[in-house]
LOMARTI-12531 format. One record per residue (C-alpha): y, x, z; residue in three letters; residue number from 1. Coordinates in steps of 0.05 Angstrom, whole numbers. Each point is the difference from the previous one (the first is absolute). Example, Ala and Ser with C-alpha at 12.3 -4.5 7.8 and 13.67 -1.06 7.14 Angstrom:
// residues 2
        y        x        z   tigu   nutor
      -90      246      156    ALA       1
       69       27      -13    SER       2
END
This chain:
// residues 276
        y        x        z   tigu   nutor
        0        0        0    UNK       1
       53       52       21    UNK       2
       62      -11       33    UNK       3
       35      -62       10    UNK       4
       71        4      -30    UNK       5
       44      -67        5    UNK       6
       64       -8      -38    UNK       7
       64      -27       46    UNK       8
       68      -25      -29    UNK       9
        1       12      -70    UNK      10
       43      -45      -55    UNK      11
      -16      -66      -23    UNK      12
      -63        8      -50    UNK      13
      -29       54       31    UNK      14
      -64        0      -14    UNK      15
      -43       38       65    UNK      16
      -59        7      -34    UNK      17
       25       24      -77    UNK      18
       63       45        9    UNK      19
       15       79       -6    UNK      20
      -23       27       55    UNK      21
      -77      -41       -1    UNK      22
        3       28      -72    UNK      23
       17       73       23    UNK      24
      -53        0       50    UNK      25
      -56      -25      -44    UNK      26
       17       50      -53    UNK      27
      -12       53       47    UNK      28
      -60      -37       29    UNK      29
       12       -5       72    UNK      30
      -35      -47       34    UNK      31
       39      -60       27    UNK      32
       14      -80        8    UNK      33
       63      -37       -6    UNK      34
       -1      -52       73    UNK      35
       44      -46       32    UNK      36
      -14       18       76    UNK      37
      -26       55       38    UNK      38
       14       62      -44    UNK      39
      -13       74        4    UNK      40
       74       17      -41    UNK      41
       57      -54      -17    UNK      42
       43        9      -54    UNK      43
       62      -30        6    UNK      44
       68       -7      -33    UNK      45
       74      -31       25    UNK      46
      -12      -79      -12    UNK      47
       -6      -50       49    UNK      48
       -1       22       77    UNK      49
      -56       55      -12    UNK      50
       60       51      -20    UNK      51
       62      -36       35    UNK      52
      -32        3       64    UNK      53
      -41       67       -3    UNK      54
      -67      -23       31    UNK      55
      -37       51      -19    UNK      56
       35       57       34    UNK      57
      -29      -27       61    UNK      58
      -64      -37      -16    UNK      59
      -79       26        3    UNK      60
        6       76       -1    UNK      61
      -60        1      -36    UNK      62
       22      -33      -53    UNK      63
       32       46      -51    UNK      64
       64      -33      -23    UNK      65
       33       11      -70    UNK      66
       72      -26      -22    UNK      67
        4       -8      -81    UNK      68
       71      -20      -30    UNK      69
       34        2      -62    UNK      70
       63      -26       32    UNK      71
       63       34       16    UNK      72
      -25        9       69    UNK      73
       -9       74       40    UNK      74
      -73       12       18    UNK      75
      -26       -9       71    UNK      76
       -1       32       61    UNK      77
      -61        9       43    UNK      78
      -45      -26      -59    UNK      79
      -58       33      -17    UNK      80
       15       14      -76    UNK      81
       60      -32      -43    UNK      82
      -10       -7      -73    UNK      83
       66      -12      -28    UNK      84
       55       12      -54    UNK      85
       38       53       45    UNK      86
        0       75      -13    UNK      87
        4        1       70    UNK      88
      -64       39       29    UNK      89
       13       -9       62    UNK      90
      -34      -60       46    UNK      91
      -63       25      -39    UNK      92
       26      -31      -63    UNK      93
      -30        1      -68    UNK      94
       49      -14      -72    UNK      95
      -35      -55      -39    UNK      96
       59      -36      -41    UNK      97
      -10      -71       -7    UNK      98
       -2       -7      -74    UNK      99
      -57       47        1    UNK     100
      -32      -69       21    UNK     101
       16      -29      -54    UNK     102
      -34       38      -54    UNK     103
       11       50      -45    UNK     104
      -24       48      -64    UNK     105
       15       66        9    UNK     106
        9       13      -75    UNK     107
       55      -54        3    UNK     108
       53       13      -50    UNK     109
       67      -38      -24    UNK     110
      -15      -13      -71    UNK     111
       57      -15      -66    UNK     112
       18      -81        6    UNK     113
       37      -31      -49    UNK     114
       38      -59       37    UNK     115
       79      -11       -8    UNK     116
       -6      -31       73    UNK     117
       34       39       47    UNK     118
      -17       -6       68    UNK     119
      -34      -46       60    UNK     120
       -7      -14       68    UNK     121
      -49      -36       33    UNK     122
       17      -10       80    UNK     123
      -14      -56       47    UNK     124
       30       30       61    UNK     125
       80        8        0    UNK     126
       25       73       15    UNK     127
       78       14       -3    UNK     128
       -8       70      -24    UNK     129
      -57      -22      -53    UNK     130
       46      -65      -23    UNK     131
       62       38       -5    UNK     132
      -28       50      -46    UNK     133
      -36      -61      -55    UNK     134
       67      -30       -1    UNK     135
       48       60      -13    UNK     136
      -67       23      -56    UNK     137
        3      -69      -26    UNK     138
       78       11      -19    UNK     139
      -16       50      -47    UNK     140
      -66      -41      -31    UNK     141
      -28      -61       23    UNK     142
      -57        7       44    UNK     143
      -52      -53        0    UNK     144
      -26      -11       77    UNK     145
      -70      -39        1    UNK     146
       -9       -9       72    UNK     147
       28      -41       56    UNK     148
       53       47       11    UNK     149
       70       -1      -48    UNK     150
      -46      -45      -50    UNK     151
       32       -4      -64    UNK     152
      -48      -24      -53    UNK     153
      -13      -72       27    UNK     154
      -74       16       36    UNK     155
      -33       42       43    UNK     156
      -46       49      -50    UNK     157
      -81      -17       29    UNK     158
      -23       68      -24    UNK     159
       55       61       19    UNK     160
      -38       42      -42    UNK     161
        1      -28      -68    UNK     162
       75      -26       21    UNK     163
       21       74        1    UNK     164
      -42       32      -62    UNK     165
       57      -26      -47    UNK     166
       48       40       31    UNK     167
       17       76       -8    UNK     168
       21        1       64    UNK     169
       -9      -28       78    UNK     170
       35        1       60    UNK     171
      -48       32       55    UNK     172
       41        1       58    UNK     173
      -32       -1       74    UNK     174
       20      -50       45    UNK     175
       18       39       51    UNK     176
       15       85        7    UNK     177
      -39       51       31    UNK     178
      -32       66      -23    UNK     179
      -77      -14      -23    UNK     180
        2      -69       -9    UNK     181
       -6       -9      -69    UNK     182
      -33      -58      -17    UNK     183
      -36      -45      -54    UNK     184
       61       -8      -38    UNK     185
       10       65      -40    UNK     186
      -72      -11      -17    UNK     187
       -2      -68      -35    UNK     188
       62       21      -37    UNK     189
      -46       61      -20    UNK     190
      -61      -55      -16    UNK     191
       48      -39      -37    UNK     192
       19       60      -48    UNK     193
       68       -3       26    UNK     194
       55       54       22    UNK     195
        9       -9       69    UNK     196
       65        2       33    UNK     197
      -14       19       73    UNK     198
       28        1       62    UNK     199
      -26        4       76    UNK     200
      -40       63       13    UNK     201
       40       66       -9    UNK     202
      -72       40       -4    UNK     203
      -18      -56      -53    UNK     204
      -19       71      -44    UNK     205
      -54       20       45    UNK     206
      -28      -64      -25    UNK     207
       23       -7      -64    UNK     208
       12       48      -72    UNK     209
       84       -6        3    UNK     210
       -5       13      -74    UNK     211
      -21      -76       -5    UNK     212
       49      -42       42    UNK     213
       63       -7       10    UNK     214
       22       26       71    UNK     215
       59      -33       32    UNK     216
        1       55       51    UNK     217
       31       44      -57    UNK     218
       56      -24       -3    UNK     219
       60      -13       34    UNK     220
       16      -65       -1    UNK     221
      -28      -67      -44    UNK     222
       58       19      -50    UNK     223
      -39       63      -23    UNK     224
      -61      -26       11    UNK     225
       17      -57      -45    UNK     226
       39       45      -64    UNK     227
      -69       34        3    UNK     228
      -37      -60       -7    UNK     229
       52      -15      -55    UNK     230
      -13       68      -33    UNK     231
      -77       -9       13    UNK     232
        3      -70      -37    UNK     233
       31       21      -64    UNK     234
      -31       64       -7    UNK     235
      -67       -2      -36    UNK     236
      -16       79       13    UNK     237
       17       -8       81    UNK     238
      -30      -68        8    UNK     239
      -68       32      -40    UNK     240
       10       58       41    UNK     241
      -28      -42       49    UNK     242
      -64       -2      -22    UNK     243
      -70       28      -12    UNK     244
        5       33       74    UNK     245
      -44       -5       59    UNK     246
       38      -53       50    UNK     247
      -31       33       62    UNK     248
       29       64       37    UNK     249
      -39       66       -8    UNK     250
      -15       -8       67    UNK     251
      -45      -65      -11    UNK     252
      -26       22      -68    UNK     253
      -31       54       44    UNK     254
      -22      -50       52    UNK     255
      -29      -45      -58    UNK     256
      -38       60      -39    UNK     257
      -31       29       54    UNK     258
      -75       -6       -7    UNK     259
      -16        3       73    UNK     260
       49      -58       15    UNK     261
       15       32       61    UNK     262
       69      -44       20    UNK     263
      -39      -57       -9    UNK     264
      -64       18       35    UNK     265
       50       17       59    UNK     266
       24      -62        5    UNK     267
      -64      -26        4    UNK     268
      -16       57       48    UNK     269
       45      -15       47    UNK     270
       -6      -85        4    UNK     271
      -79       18       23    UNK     272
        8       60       32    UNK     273
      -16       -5       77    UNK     274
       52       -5       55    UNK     275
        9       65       29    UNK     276
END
Protein backbone atom coordinates (compact mmCIF):
# COMPACT_ATOMS: atom_id res chain seq x y z
CA UNK A 1 0.00 0.00 0.00
CA UNK A 2 2.61 2.63 1.04
CA UNK A 3 2.03 5.75 2.68
CA UNK A 4 -1.03 7.49 3.21
CA UNK A 5 -0.84 11.06 1.68
CA UNK A 6 -4.21 13.26 1.94
CA UNK A 7 -4.61 16.43 0.04
CA UNK A 8 -5.94 19.64 2.35
CA UNK A 9 -7.22 23.07 0.89
CA UNK A 10 -6.61 23.08 -2.58
CA UNK A 11 -8.85 25.27 -5.35
CA UNK A 12 -12.15 24.47 -6.49
CA UNK A 13 -11.77 21.29 -8.99
CA UNK A 14 -9.04 19.83 -7.46
CA UNK A 15 -9.06 16.63 -8.16
CA UNK A 16 -7.14 14.48 -4.92
CA UNK A 17 -6.80 11.53 -6.60
CA UNK A 18 -5.62 12.82 -10.45
CA UNK A 19 -3.37 15.96 -10.02
CA UNK A 20 0.59 16.68 -10.29
CA UNK A 21 1.96 15.57 -7.57
CA UNK A 22 -0.09 11.70 -7.59
CA UNK A 23 1.29 11.83 -11.20
CA UNK A 24 4.93 12.72 -10.03
CA UNK A 25 4.95 10.07 -7.55
CA UNK A 26 3.71 7.24 -9.73
CA UNK A 27 6.19 8.10 -12.42
CA UNK A 28 8.86 7.50 -10.03
CA UNK A 29 7.01 4.52 -8.59
CA UNK A 30 6.77 5.12 -5.00
CA UNK A 31 4.38 3.34 -3.29
CA UNK A 32 1.41 5.28 -1.97
CA UNK A 33 -2.60 6.02 -1.55
CA UNK A 34 -4.44 9.16 -1.84
CA UNK A 35 -7.06 9.08 1.82
CA UNK A 36 -9.34 11.28 3.42
CA UNK A 37 -8.44 10.60 7.21
CA UNK A 38 -5.71 9.28 9.08
CA UNK A 39 -2.62 10.01 6.90
CA UNK A 40 1.09 9.35 7.08
CA UNK A 41 1.93 13.05 5.05
CA UNK A 42 -0.76 15.91 4.22
CA UNK A 43 -0.30 18.07 1.51
CA UNK A 44 -1.78 21.16 1.78
CA UNK A 45 -2.14 24.53 0.14
CA UNK A 46 -3.69 28.23 1.42
CA UNK A 47 -7.67 27.63 0.80
CA UNK A 48 -10.15 27.33 3.26
CA UNK A 49 -9.03 27.32 7.11
CA UNK A 50 -6.30 24.49 6.49
CA UNK A 51 -3.73 27.50 5.48
CA UNK A 52 -5.55 30.61 7.25
CA UNK A 53 -5.39 29.01 10.44
CA UNK A 54 -2.04 26.96 10.32
CA UNK A 55 -3.21 23.59 11.85
CA UNK A 56 -0.67 21.74 10.88
CA UNK A 57 2.22 23.48 12.61
CA UNK A 58 0.84 22.05 15.64
CA UNK A 59 -1.01 18.85 14.83
CA UNK A 60 0.28 14.88 14.98
CA UNK A 61 4.10 15.18 14.96
CA UNK A 62 4.15 12.21 13.14
CA UNK A 63 2.49 13.30 10.50
CA UNK A 64 4.82 14.90 7.95
CA UNK A 65 3.14 18.10 6.81
CA UNK A 66 3.72 19.74 3.32
CA UNK A 67 2.39 23.37 2.20
CA UNK A 68 1.99 23.53 -1.83
CA UNK A 69 1.01 27.09 -3.35
CA UNK A 70 1.12 28.81 -6.44
CA UNK A 71 -0.20 31.96 -4.87
CA UNK A 72 1.48 35.10 -4.04
CA UNK A 73 1.93 33.87 -0.60
CA UNK A 74 5.64 33.40 1.39
CA UNK A 75 6.26 29.76 2.31
CA UNK A 76 5.82 28.47 5.83
CA UNK A 77 7.41 28.42 8.90
CA UNK A 78 7.83 25.37 11.05
CA UNK A 79 6.55 23.09 8.09
CA UNK A 80 8.19 20.19 7.23
CA UNK A 81 8.91 20.96 3.46
CA UNK A 82 7.30 23.96 1.32
CA UNK A 83 6.94 23.47 -2.37
CA UNK A 84 6.34 26.75 -3.73
CA UNK A 85 6.93 29.49 -6.43
CA UNK A 86 9.61 31.38 -4.19
CA UNK A 87 13.36 31.40 -4.83
CA UNK A 88 13.40 31.58 -1.33
CA UNK A 89 15.37 28.39 0.11
CA UNK A 90 14.88 29.06 3.18
CA UNK A 91 11.92 27.33 5.48
CA UNK A 92 13.13 24.20 3.54
CA UNK A 93 11.58 25.52 0.42
CA UNK A 94 11.66 23.99 -2.99
CA UNK A 95 10.93 26.46 -6.59
CA UNK A 96 8.21 24.69 -8.55
CA UNK A 97 6.39 27.65 -10.60
CA UNK A 98 2.87 27.17 -10.94
CA UNK A 99 2.52 27.05 -14.67
CA UNK A 100 4.83 24.20 -14.60
CA UNK A 101 1.42 22.59 -13.55
CA UNK A 102 -0.03 23.41 -16.27
CA UNK A 103 1.85 21.70 -18.95
CA UNK A 104 4.36 22.26 -21.22
CA UNK A 105 6.75 21.03 -24.40
CA UNK A 106 10.05 21.82 -23.95
CA UNK A 107 10.68 22.24 -27.72
CA UNK A 108 7.99 25.01 -27.54
CA UNK A 109 8.67 27.67 -30.04
CA UNK A 110 6.75 30.99 -31.25
CA UNK A 111 6.12 30.24 -34.80
CA UNK A 112 5.34 33.09 -38.10
CA UNK A 113 1.32 33.98 -37.82
CA UNK A 114 -0.23 35.87 -40.26
CA UNK A 115 -3.21 37.76 -38.40
CA UNK A 116 -3.77 41.68 -38.82
CA UNK A 117 -5.30 41.41 -35.17
CA UNK A 118 -3.37 43.12 -32.79
CA UNK A 119 -3.63 42.23 -29.38
CA UNK A 120 -5.94 40.53 -26.41
CA UNK A 121 -6.64 40.19 -23.01
CA UNK A 122 -8.45 37.77 -21.36
CA UNK A 123 -8.93 38.62 -17.33
CA UNK A 124 -11.76 37.92 -15.01
CA UNK A 125 -10.26 39.39 -11.95
CA UNK A 126 -9.86 43.39 -11.95
CA UNK A 127 -6.18 44.64 -11.18
CA UNK A 128 -5.48 48.55 -11.37
CA UNK A 129 -2.02 48.14 -12.54
CA UNK A 130 -3.11 45.29 -15.21
CA UNK A 131 -6.37 47.58 -16.36
CA UNK A 132 -4.46 50.69 -16.61
CA UNK A 133 -1.93 49.31 -18.89
CA UNK A 134 -5.00 47.49 -21.63
CA UNK A 135 -6.52 50.86 -21.70
CA UNK A 136 -3.50 53.23 -22.33
CA UNK A 137 -2.37 49.89 -25.13
CA UNK A 138 -5.80 50.03 -26.43
CA UNK A 139 -5.24 53.96 -27.38
CA UNK A 140 -2.75 53.16 -29.75
CA UNK A 141 -4.81 49.87 -31.28
CA UNK A 142 -7.83 48.46 -30.13
CA UNK A 143 -7.48 45.60 -27.97
CA UNK A 144 -10.15 43.00 -27.95
CA UNK A 145 -10.72 41.71 -24.08
CA UNK A 146 -12.66 38.21 -24.04
CA UNK A 147 -13.09 37.75 -20.43
CA UNK A 148 -15.14 39.16 -17.65
CA UNK A 149 -12.78 41.79 -17.10
CA UNK A 150 -12.85 45.30 -19.50
CA UNK A 151 -15.09 43.02 -22.01
CA UNK A 152 -15.29 44.58 -25.22
CA UNK A 153 -16.52 42.21 -27.85
CA UNK A 154 -20.10 41.54 -26.52
CA UNK A 155 -19.28 37.85 -24.70
CA UNK A 156 -17.22 36.21 -22.57
CA UNK A 157 -14.76 33.88 -25.04
CA UNK A 158 -15.59 29.85 -23.61
CA UNK A 159 -12.18 28.70 -24.82
CA UNK A 160 -9.13 31.46 -23.87
CA UNK A 161 -7.06 29.57 -25.95
CA UNK A 162 -8.45 29.58 -29.34
CA UNK A 163 -9.77 33.37 -28.28
CA UNK A 164 -6.06 34.40 -28.23
CA UNK A 165 -4.44 32.28 -31.37
CA UNK A 166 -5.76 35.15 -33.69
CA UNK A 167 -3.74 37.56 -32.14
CA UNK A 168 0.03 38.42 -32.53
CA UNK A 169 0.11 39.46 -29.37
CA UNK A 170 -1.29 39.02 -25.44
CA UNK A 171 -1.25 40.74 -22.45
CA UNK A 172 0.36 38.35 -19.71
CA UNK A 173 0.41 40.40 -16.79
CA UNK A 174 0.36 38.81 -13.12
CA UNK A 175 -2.16 39.80 -10.86
CA UNK A 176 -0.19 40.72 -8.30
CA UNK A 177 4.05 41.46 -7.95
CA UNK A 178 6.60 39.51 -6.40
CA UNK A 179 9.91 37.91 -7.53
CA UNK A 180 9.18 34.04 -8.68
CA UNK A 181 5.73 34.14 -9.14
CA UNK A 182 5.29 33.87 -12.58
CA UNK A 183 2.42 32.22 -13.46
CA UNK A 184 0.14 30.39 -16.17
CA UNK A 185 -0.23 33.47 -18.05
CA UNK A 186 3.00 33.97 -20.05
CA UNK A 187 2.47 30.33 -20.91
CA UNK A 188 -0.93 30.25 -22.64
CA UNK A 189 0.11 33.36 -24.49
CA UNK A 190 3.16 31.03 -25.52
CA UNK A 191 0.38 28.01 -26.29
CA UNK A 192 -1.54 30.39 -28.17
CA UNK A 193 1.45 31.36 -30.54
CA UNK A 194 1.30 34.77 -29.24
CA UNK A 195 4.02 37.48 -28.16
CA UNK A 196 3.53 37.93 -24.69
CA UNK A 197 3.67 41.20 -23.03
CA UNK A 198 4.62 40.50 -19.40
CA UNK A 199 4.66 41.89 -16.29
CA UNK A 200 4.84 40.59 -12.52
CA UNK A 201 7.98 38.58 -11.84
CA UNK A 202 11.31 40.61 -12.30
CA UNK A 203 13.29 36.98 -12.51
CA UNK A 204 10.49 36.09 -15.13
CA UNK A 205 14.03 35.15 -17.34
CA UNK A 206 15.05 32.43 -15.11
CA UNK A 207 11.83 31.04 -16.34
CA UNK A 208 11.51 32.21 -19.57
CA UNK A 209 13.88 32.80 -23.14
CA UNK A 210 13.60 36.98 -23.01
CA UNK A 211 14.24 36.77 -26.72
CA UNK A 212 10.44 35.69 -26.96
CA UNK A 213 8.34 38.15 -24.85
CA UNK A 214 7.98 41.30 -24.33
CA UNK A 215 9.32 42.41 -20.81
CA UNK A 216 7.67 45.33 -19.19
CA UNK A 217 10.39 45.40 -16.65
CA UNK A 218 12.61 46.93 -19.52
CA UNK A 219 11.38 49.74 -19.65
CA UNK A 220 10.75 52.73 -17.93
CA UNK A 221 7.50 53.55 -18.02
CA UNK A 222 4.17 52.17 -20.19
CA UNK A 223 5.10 55.05 -22.69
CA UNK A 224 8.26 53.10 -23.86
CA UNK A 225 6.96 50.05 -23.30
CA UNK A 226 4.08 50.91 -25.54
CA UNK A 227 6.35 52.85 -28.73
CA UNK A 228 8.07 49.40 -28.58
CA UNK A 229 5.06 47.55 -28.94
CA UNK A 230 4.29 50.17 -31.72
CA UNK A 231 7.71 49.48 -33.34
CA UNK A 232 7.23 45.65 -32.72
CA UNK A 233 3.73 45.79 -34.53
CA UNK A 234 4.81 47.34 -37.73
CA UNK A 235 8.01 45.78 -38.08
CA UNK A 236 7.91 42.43 -39.91
CA UNK A 237 11.83 41.65 -39.27
CA UNK A 238 11.43 42.52 -35.18
CA UNK A 239 8.03 41.02 -34.81
CA UNK A 240 9.63 37.62 -36.78
CA UNK A 241 12.57 38.11 -34.74
CA UNK A 242 10.43 36.71 -32.31
CA UNK A 243 10.37 33.48 -33.42
CA UNK A 244 11.75 30.02 -34.00
CA UNK A 245 13.40 30.23 -30.31
CA UNK A 246 13.13 28.05 -27.33
CA UNK A 247 10.52 29.93 -24.85
CA UNK A 248 12.16 28.41 -21.76
CA UNK A 249 15.33 29.84 -19.88
CA UNK A 250 18.64 27.89 -20.28
CA UNK A 251 18.26 27.14 -16.96
CA UNK A 252 15.01 24.88 -17.48
CA UNK A 253 16.10 23.60 -20.92
CA UNK A 254 18.80 22.06 -18.71
CA UNK A 255 16.29 20.97 -16.12
CA UNK A 256 14.03 19.50 -19.01
CA UNK A 257 17.03 17.60 -20.97
CA UNK A 258 18.51 16.05 -18.25
CA UNK A 259 18.21 12.31 -18.58
CA UNK A 260 18.33 11.49 -14.95
CA UNK A 261 15.46 13.93 -14.20
CA UNK A 262 17.03 14.70 -11.17
CA UNK A 263 14.87 18.13 -10.17
CA UNK A 264 12.02 16.21 -10.61
CA UNK A 265 12.90 12.99 -8.86
CA UNK A 266 13.76 15.52 -5.89
CA UNK A 267 10.66 16.71 -5.63
CA UNK A 268 9.35 13.50 -5.43
CA UNK A 269 12.18 12.70 -3.06
CA UNK A 270 11.44 14.97 -0.72
CA UNK A 271 7.18 14.63 -0.51
CA UNK A 272 8.09 10.68 0.63
CA UNK A 273 11.12 11.11 2.26
CA UNK A 274 10.83 10.29 6.10
CA UNK A 275 10.62 12.91 8.87
CA UNK A 276 13.87 13.37 10.31
Amino acid sequence: MGKRIQFKGFWSGFNEKDNFFVKLLKKYKFKFVVVYNEPDIVIFSRFEYYYKKNLYKNENENIKKIFYTGENVRPIQNIDLNITFDHDKTFNNIRLPLWILYGYDKNMVLSKKDTSNFCCFVYSNRVKFRNKFCKKLSNYKNVDCGGACLNNIGNKVKDKLIFQKNYKFCIAYENSRYPGYTTEKILDSYKANCIPIYYGSKTVIKDFNPETFINAHDFENDDDLINYIKKVDTDKALYNSYMGKNIFSKEWLKIFNDKNETYFKNIAMNIMSNKK
